[in-house]
C-alpha positions in Angstrom: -266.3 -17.1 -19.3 -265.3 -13.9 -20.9 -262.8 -15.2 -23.2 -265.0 -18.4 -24.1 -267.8 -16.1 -24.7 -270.1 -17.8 -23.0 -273.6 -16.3 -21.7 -273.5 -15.3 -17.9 -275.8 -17.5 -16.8 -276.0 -20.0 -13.3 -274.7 -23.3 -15.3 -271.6 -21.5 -16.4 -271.1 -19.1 -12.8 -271.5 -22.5 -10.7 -268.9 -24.3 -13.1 -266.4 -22.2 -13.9 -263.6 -22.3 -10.9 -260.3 -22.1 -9.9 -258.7 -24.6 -7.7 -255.2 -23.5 -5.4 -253.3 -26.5 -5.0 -249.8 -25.4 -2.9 -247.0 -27.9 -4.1 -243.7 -27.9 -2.2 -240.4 -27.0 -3.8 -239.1 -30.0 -2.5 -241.2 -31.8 -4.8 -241.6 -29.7 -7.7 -239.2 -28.1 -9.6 -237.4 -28.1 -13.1 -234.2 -30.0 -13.5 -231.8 -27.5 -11.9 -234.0 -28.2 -8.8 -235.7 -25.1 -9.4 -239.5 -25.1 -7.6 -240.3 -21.5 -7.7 -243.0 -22.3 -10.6 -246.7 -21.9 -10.4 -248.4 -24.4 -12.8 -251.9 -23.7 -14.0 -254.5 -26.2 -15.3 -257.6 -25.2 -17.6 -260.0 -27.4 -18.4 -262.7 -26.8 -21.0 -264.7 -28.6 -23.4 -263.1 -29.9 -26.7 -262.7 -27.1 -29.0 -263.9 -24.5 -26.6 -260.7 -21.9 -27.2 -259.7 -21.2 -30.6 -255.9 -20.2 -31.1 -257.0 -16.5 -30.2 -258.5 -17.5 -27.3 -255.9 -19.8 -26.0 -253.6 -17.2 -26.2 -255.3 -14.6 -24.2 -256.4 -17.4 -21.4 -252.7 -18.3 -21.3 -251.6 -14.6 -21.1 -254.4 -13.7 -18.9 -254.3 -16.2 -16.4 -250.3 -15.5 -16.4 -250.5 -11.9 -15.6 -253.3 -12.7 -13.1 -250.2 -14.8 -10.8 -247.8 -12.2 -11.3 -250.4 -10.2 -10.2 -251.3 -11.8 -7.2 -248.1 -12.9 -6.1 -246.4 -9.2 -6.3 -243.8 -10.4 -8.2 -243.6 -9.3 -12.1 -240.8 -12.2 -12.7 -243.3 -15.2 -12.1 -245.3 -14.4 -15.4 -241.3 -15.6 -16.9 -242.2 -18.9 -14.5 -245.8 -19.8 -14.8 -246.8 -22.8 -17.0 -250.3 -22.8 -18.5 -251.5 -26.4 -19.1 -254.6 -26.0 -21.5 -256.4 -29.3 -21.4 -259.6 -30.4 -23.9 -261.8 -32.9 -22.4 -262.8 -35.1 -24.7 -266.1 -35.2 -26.7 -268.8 -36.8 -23.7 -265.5 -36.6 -21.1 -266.8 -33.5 -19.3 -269.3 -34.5 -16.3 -272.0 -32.1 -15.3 -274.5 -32.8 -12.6 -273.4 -36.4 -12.3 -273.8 -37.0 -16.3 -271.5 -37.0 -18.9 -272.2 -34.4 -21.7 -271.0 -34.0 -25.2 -270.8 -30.3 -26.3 -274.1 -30.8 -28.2 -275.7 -31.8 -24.5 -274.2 -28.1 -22.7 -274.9 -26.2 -25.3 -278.6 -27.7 -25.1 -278.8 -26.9 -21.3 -277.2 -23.5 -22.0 -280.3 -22.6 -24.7 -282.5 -24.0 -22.3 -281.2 -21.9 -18.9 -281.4 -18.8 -21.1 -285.0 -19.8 -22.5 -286.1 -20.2 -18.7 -284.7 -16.9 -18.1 -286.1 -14.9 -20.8 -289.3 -16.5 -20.0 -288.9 -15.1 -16.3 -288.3 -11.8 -16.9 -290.8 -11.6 -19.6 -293.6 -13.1 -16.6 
């Protein structure tokens, strides 16, 4: 959220995630056989991460498994798969939206809670 520079609001918190999936070394590895890798998948709306903004996800979410795994040489070992979804192909609340649809719900969310706070 910080990098994409969207507001802090519910509809971004409640979908924004990480997901851990553990994947054997016995079935994932590079061609020397290789398996101590740790792939990670973003996905984000089309157009969502300029260059600038790839960049530090990528280098961000790199340092942030070096990090966790204690181990300084897995930043040299961690693959950052950014992936767009295309225009409509991201689901929300059992919908498909195009960007103009989540931006919409984003103005709105924010409209609801400046109206709150102003109640």
């Amino acid at each position: 959220m910080e990098i994409e520079h969207v507001p802090d609001i519910p509809m971004f918190r409640k979908n924004t995630a990480a997901f851990v999936h553990e994947i054997s070394g016995e079935v994932f590895s590079n061609v020397d056989g290789d398996g101590t890798y740790v792939r990670v998948q973003v996905l984000t709306t089309a157009g969502a991460l300029d260059r600038d903004k790839q960049l530090a996800v990528v280098r961000r979410l790199t340092d942030l498994v070096a990090a966790a795994s204690g181990d300084d040489s897995l930043a040299e070992r961690t693959w950052v798969l950014l992936t767009e979804a295309p225009e409509g192909g991201w689901g929300l609340a059992g919908r498909a939206h195009t960007n103009a649809d989540l931006v919409s719900a984003a103005r709105a969310q924010l409209a609801e809670i400046a109206a709150a706070k102003n109640a």
